[in-house]
C-alpha positions as CSV (number, residue, x, y, z in Angstrom):
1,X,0.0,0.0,0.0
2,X,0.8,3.4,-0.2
3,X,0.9,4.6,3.0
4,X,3.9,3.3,4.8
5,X,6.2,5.5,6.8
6,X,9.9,6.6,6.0
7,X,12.0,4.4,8.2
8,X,15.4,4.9,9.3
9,X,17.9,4.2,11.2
10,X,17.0,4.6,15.1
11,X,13.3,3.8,14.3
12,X,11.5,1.2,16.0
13,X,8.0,-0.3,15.9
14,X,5.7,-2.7,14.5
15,X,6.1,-1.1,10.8
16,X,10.3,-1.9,11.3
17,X,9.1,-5.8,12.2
18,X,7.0,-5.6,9.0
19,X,10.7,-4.2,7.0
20,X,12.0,-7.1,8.5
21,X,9.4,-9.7,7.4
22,X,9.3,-7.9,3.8
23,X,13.2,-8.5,3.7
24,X,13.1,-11.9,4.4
25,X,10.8,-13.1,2.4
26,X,11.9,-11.2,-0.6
27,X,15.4,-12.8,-0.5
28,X,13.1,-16.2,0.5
29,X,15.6,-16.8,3.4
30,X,16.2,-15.1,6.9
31,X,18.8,-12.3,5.8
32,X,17.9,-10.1,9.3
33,X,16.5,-11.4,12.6
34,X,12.8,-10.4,12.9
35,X,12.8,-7.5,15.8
36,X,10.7,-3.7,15.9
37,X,14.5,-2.1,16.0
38,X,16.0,-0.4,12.8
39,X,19.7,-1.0,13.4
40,X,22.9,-0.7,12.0
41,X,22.5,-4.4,10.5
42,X,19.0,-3.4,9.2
43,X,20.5,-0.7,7.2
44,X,23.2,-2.8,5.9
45,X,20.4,-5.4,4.3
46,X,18.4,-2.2,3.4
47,X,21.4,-0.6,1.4
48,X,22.2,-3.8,-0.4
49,X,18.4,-4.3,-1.8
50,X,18.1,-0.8,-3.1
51,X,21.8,-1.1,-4.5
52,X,20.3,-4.6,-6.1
53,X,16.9,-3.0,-7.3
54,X,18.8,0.1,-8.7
55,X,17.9,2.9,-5.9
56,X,19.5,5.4,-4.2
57,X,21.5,3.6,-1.9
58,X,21.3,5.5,1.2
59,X,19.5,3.3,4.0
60,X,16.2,4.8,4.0
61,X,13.3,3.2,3.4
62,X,11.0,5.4,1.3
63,X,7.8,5.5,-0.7
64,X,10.3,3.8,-3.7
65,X,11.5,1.4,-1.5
66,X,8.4,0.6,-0.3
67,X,7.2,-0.3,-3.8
68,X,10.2,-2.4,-5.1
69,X,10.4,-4.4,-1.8
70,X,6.3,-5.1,-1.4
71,X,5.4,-5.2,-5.0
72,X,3.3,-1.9,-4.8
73,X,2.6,-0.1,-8.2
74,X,4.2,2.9,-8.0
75,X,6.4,5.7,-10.6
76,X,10.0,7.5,-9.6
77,X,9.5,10.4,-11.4
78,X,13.1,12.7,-12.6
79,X,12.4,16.8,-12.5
80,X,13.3,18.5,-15.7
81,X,15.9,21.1,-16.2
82,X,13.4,23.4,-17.4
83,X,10.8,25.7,-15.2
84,X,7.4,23.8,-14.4
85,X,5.7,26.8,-13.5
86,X,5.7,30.5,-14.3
87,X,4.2,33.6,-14.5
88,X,4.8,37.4,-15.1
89,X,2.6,40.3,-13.4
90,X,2.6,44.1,-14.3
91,X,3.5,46.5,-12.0
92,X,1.9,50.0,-13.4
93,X,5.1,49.5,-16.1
94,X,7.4,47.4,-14.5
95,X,7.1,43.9,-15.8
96,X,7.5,41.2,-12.9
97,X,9.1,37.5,-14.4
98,X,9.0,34.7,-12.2
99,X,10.1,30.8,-13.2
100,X,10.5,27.8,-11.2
101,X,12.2,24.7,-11.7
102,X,12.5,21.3,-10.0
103,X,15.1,19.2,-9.2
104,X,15.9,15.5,-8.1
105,X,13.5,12.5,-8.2
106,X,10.1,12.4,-6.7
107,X,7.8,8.6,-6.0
108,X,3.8,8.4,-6.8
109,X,3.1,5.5,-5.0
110,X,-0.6,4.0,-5.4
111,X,-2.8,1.8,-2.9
112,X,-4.0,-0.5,-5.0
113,X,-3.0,-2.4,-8.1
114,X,-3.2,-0.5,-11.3
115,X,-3.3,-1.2,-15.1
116,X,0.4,-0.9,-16.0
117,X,-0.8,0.6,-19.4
118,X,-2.0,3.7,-18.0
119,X,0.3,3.8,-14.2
120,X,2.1,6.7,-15.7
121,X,-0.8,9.0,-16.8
122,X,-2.0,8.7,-13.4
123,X,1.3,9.4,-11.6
124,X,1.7,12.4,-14.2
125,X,-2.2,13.8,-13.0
126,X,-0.8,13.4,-9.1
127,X,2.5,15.6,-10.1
128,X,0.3,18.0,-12.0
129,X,-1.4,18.9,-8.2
130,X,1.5,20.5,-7.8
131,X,2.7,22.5,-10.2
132,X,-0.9,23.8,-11.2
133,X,-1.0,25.1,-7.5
134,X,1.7,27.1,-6.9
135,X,1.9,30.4,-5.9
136,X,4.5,33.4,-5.1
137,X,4.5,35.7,-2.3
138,X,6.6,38.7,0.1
139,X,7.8,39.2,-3.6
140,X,9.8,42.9,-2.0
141,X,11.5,41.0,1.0
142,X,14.9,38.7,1.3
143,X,12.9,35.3,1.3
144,X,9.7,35.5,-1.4
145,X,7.5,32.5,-0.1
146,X,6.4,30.1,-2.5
147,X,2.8,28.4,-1.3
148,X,1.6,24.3,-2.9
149,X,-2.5,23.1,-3.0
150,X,-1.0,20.5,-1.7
151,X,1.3,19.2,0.5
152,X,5.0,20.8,-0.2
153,X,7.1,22.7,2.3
154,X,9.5,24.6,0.2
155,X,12.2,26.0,2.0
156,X,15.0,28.6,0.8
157,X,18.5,27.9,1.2
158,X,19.9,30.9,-0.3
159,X,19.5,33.6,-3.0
160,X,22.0,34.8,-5.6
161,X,22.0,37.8,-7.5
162,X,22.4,37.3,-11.3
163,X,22.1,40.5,-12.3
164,X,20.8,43.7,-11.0
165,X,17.4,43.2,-12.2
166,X,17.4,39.3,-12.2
167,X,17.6,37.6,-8.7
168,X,17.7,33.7,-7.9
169,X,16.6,32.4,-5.1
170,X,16.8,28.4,-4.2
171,X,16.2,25.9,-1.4
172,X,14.2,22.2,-0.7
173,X,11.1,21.1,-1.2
174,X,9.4,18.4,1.0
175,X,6.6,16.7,-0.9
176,X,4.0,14.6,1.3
177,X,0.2,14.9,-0.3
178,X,-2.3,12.6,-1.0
179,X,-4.4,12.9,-4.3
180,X,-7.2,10.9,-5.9
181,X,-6.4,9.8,-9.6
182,X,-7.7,7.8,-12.4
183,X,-6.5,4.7,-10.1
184,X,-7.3,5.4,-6.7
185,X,-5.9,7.4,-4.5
186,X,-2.1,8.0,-5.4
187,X,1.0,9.4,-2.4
188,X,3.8,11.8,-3.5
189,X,6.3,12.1,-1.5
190,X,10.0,12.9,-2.3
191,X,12.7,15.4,-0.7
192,X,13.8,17.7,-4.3
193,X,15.3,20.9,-4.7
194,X,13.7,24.6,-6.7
195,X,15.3,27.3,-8.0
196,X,12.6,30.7,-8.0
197,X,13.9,33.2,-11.2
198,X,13.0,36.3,-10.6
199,X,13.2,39.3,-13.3
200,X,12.5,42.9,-12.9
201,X,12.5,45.0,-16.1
202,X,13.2,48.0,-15.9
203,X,14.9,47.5,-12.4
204,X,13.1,49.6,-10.2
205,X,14.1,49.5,-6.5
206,X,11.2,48.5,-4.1
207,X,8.7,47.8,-6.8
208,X,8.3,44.2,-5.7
209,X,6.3,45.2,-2.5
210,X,3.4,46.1,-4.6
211,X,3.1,42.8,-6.4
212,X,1.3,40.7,-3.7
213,X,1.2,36.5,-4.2
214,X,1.1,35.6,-7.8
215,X,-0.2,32.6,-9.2
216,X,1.8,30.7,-11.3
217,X,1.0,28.8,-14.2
218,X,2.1,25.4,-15.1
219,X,4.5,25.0,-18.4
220,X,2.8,21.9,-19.3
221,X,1.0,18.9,-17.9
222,X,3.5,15.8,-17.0
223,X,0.7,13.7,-17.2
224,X,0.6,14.8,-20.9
225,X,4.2,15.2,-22.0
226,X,5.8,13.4,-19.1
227,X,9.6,13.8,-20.7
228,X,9.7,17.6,-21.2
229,X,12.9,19.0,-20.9
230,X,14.5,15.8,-19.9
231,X,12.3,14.6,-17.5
232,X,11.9,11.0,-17.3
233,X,9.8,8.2,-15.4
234,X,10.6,4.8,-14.1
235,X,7.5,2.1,-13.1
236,X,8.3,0.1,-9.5
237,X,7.0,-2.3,-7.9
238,X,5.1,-5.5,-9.3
């Protein structure tokens, strides 16, 4: 199912026991004692199936993880280089640009079984949640505040001038919604990076406090056009 937790290292419980299980009957043989405690050997046998299954080998036991190791239908899903969303607002003159990109890899895990034929149209509608949601705001201060529909935490690391009318400002994005599809209900979850573009023409000090939150619009739909820019998408599980 779609709706097992992140375990790591230093976790405990019943849903650690149920790793365990998982583990062992994947490999057919008892590979790890069956106990509720994520442990140093734990991760060990963790890192060596995602190594084996072609995932990020880091120990954690995520939404992908989940899906290899349980057989749960499921898409990893690869940010382009290009923005996903965009908009431009103007100020009385001054035209307002603003463009934001993704970055990294992002699951859509599903809780039931679903036709393989049309899996990635569905994961492509659950991505689409988010970038047809987005939203820019506190535009005039140091750390413009960009707002999901759903679920995403997007926080800003830093921002870098590129020119004196063209600003850059970048951080992480923590991705955690739920969101009904074509094939039941369908989980994103995924830890990627953005990159906010924003362009001020002409530069005009201060003029960004007048521009409120702006929407943004989406660039395209990924579940129409999932490899734009060099995006790509990767079935899991059964």
């Amino acid at each position: 199912m779609a709706s097992e937790p992140e375990l790591r290292t230093g976790g405990s419980g019943e849903w650690v026991l149920y790793l365990r299980q998982s583990l062992n009957h994947h490999y057919r043989q008892s590979v790890i004692a069956e106990s509720g405690e994520f442990d140093a050997a734990l991760e060990s046998v963790v890192r060596h199936f995602q190594h084996q299954q072609g995932l990020p080998a880091d120990g954690v036991v995520d939404a992908a993880t989940w899906a290899v190791l349980t057989g749960t239908p499921a898409v990893r899903y690869r940010w382009p280089d290009v923005p996903v969303a965009s908009a431009a607002a103007d100020l009385g003159g001054v035209l307002v640009e603003l463009a934001v990109t993704l970055t990294g890899e992002s699951t859509v895990a599903f809780q039931r079984a679903a036709d393989r034929d049309g899996l990635g149209l569905a994961a492509g509608a659950a991505l689409d949640a988010l970038t047809t949601g987005l939203s820019v705001g506190d535009l005039g201060s140091a750390g413009p505040g960009i707002t999901a529909a759903v679920g995403a935490e997007f926080r800003q690391a830093s921002a870098s001038p590129l020119a004196p009318n063209h600003t850059e400002f970048a951080g992480s994005v923590h991705l955690d919604y739920d969101v009904a599809t074509g094939h039941g209900l369908a989980k994103v979850t995924g830890q990627i990076g953005y990159a906010l573009e924003v362009t001020v023409s002409p530069h005009i000090p201060g003029v960004l406090a007048e521009a409120g939150v702006v929407a943004l619009v989406a660039a395209f739909a990924i579940a129409v056009a999932p490899d734009t820019g060099g995006a790509s998408s990767l079935p899991l599980g059964a």
